[in-house]
C-alpha positions as CSV (number, residue, x, y, z in Angstrom):
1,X,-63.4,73.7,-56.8
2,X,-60.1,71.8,-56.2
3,X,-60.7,68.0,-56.2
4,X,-59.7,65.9,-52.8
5,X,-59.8,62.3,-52.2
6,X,-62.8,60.3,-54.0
7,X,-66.5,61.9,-53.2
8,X,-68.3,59.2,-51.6
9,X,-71.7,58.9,-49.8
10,X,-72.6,57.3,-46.4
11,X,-76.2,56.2,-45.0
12,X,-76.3,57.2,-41.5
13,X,-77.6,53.9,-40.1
14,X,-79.0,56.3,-37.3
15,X,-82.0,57.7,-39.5
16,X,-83.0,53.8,-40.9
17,X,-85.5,51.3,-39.6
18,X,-84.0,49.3,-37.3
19,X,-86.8,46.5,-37.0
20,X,-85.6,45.4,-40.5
21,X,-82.0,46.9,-40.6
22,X,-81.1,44.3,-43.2
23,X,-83.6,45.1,-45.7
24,X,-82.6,48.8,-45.3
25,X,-78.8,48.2,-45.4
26,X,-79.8,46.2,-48.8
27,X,-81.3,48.8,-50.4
28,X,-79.2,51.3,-49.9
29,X,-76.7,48.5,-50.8
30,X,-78.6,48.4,-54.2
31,X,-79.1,51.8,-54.8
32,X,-75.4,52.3,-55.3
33,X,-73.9,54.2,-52.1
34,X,-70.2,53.9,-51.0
35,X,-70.0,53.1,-47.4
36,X,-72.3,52.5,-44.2
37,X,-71.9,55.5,-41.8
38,X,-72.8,53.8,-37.6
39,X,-73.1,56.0,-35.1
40,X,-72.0,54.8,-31.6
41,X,-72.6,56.6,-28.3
42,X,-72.8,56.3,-25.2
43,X,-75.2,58.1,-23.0
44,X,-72.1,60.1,-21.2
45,X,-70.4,62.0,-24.5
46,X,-73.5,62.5,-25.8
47,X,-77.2,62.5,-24.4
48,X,-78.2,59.3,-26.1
49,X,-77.5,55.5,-26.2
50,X,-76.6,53.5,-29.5
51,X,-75.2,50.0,-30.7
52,X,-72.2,48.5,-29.4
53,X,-69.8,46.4,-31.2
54,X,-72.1,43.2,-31.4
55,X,-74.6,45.2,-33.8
56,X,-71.5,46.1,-35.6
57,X,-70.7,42.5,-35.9
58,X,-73.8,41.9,-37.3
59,X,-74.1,44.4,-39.8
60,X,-70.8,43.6,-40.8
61,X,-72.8,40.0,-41.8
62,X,-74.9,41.7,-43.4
63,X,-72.8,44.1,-46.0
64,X,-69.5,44.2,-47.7
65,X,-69.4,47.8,-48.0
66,X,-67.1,49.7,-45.8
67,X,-68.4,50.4,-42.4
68,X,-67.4,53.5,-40.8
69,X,-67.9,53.8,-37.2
70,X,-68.3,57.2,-35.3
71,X,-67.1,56.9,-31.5
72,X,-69.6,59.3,-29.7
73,X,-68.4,57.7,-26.4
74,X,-65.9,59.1,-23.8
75,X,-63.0,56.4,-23.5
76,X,-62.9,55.5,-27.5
77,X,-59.2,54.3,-26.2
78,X,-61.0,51.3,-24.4
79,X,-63.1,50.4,-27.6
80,X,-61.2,50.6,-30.8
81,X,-60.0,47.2,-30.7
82,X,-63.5,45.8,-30.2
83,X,-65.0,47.8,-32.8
84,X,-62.0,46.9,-35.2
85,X,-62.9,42.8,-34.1
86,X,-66.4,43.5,-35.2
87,X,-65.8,44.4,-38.6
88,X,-65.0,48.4,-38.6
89,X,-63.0,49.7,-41.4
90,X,-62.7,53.1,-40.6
91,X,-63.1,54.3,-36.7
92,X,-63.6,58.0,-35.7
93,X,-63.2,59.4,-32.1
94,X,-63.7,62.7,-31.2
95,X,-60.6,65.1,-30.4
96,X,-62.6,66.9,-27.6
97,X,-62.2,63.9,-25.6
98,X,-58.4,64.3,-25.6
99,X,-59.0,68.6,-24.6
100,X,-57.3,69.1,-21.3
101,X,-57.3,72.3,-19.5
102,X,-57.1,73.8,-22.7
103,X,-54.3,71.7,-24.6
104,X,-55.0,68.7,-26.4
105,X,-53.6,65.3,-24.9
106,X,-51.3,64.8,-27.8
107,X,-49.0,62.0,-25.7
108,X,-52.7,59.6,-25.6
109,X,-53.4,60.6,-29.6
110,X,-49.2,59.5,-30.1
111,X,-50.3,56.5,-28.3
112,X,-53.3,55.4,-30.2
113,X,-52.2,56.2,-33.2
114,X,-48.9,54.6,-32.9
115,X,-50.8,51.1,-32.1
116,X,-50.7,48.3,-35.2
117,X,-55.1,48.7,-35.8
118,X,-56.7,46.9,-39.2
119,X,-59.0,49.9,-39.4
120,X,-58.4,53.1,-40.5
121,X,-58.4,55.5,-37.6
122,X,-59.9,59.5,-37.7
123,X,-60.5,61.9,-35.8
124,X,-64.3,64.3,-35.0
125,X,-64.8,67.7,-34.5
126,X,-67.4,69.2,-33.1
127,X,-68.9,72.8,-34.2
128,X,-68.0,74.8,-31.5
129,X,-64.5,73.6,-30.8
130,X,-61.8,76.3,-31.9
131,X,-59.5,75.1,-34.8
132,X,-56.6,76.0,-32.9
133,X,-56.6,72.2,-31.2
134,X,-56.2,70.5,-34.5
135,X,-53.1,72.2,-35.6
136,X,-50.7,70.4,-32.9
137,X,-52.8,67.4,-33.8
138,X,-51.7,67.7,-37.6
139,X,-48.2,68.1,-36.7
140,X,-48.1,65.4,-34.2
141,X,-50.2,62.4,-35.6
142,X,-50.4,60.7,-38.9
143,X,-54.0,62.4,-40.0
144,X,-55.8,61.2,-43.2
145,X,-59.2,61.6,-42.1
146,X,-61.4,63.8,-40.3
147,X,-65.3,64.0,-39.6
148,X,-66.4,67.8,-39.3
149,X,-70.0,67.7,-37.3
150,X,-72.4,69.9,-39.2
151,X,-74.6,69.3,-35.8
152,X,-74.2,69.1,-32.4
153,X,-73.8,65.6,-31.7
154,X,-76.5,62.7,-30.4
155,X,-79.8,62.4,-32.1
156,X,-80.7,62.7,-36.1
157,X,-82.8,65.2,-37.9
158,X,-80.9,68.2,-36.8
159,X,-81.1,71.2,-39.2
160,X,-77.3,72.4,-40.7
161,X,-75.0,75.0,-38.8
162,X,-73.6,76.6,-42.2
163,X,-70.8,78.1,-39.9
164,X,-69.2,74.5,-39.3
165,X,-67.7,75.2,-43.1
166,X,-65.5,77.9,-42.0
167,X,-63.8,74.8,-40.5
168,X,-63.4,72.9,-43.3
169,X,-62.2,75.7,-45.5
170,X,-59.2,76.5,-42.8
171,X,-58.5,72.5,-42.7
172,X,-57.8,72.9,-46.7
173,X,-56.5,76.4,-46.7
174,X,-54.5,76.8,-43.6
175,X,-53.7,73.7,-42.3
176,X,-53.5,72.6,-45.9
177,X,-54.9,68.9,-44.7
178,X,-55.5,66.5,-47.7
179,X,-56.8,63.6,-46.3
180,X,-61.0,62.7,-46.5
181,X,-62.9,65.4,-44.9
182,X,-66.4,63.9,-43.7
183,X,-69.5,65.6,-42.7
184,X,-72.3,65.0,-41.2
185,X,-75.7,66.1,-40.0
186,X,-78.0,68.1,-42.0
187,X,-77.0,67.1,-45.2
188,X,-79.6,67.3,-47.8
189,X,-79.0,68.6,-51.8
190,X,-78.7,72.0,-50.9
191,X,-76.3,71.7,-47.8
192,X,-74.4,68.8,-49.9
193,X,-73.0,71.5,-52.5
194,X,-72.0,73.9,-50.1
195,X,-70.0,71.2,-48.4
196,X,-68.4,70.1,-51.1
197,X,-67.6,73.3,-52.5
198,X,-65.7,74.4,-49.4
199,X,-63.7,70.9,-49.5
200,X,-65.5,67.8,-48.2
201,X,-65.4,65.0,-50.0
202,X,-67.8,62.1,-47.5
203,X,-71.1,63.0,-46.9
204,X,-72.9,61.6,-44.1
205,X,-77.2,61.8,-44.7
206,X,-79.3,59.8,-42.9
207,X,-82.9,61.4,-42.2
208,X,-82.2,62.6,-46.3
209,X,-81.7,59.3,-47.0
210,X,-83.8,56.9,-45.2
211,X,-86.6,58.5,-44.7
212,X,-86.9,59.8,-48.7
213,X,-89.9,58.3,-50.2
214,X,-87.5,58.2,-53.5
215,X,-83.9,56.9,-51.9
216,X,-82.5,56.2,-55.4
217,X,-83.3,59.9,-56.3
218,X,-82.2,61.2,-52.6
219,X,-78.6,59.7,-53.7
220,X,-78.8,60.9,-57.3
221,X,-79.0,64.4,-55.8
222,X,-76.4,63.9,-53.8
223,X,-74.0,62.5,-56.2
224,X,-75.2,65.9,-58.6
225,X,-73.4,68.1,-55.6
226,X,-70.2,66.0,-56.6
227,X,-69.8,68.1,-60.2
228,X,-68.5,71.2,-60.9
């Protein structure tokens, strides 16, 4: 197993108890986890509705852990600013957005990415989009970080498509990427190893996670996938 960028774990804020979000985000805060992982959508990208950039704000009271914001949402263009203003330091968007007739939108990505932004700025795939998109992304855009969805996007407590690794492997092999690879969805013990053995280096639980009767153990497991 070659070693990427730092392992780290993020809490899907998804999976926790929002009618005491606080008290959750502090104990995972004690426990010892590396950054907050909030999911944003909006109904139209995905079948569901989320937070906005005001409960961003307000978690971003709340924490000074990293927050890492995943753009479900079909005009992310319109929003990163916002969610940077509310506290974001990393912001992921997904690149089928930008998929045009079968090319991606590379002029828009230029665009964005070429924009001064205080966060740090990623991009999602989804599983079934081909890999052939991200090449002309690599070569086009300054890439150092991308979220590989282990399931299809907009609710929590899906089970893991072990095919979505495939990716991964042909970001680090092929493509060569070495930036953070995140995942996320499905990620328990058993799917964490996996994923790190074919090159992540962020995992993304939530159900694992909050709804664990033993979260400190739940993240000890986690971290075990991290070894060789």
């Amino acid at each position: 197993m070659v070693y990427y960028p730092e392992y780290k774990i993020a809490p899907s804020l998804l999976a926790a108890d929002y009618s005491k979000l606080r008290e959750e985000i502090e104990d995972v805060e004690y426990i010892g986890v590396d950054l907050l992982h909030i999911d944003v959508m909006d109904g139209h990208f995905v079948p569901n509705i989320t937070v906005g950039p005001d409960m961003v704000k307000d978690i971003r009271k709340s924490t000074e852990l990293p927050l890492d914001v995943h753009l479900m949402i079909t005009h992310p263009q319109e929003y990163i600013s916002r969610f940077e203003s509310a506290g974001a330091d990393i912001i992921t968007f997904h690149i089928e957005v930008f998929i045009k007739e079968n090319k991606v939108d590379i002029t828009s990505l230029q665009k964005i990415f070429r924009e001064k932004h205080r966060a740090r700025l990623g991009m999602v795939l989804n599983p079934p989009t081909d890999m052939k998109y991200f090449q002309p992304v690599l070569e086009a855009i300054p890439l150092d970080f991308i979220l590989v969805m282990s399931v299809n996007p907009g609710f929590g407590g899906q089970e893991f498509i072990p095919d979505v690794l495939n990716k991964v492997r042909y970001l680090r092999t092929e493509l060569q990427f070495k930036g953070d690879i995140e995942i996320d969805g499905g990620i328990n013990h058993d799917t964490a190893r996996s994923a790190i053995e074919a090159g992540c280096n962020i995992l993304v639980a939530g159900s694992y996670i909050f709804k664990s009767s033993d979260r400190k153990k739940a993240v000890e497991l986690l971290r075990e996938s991290f070894k060789k």
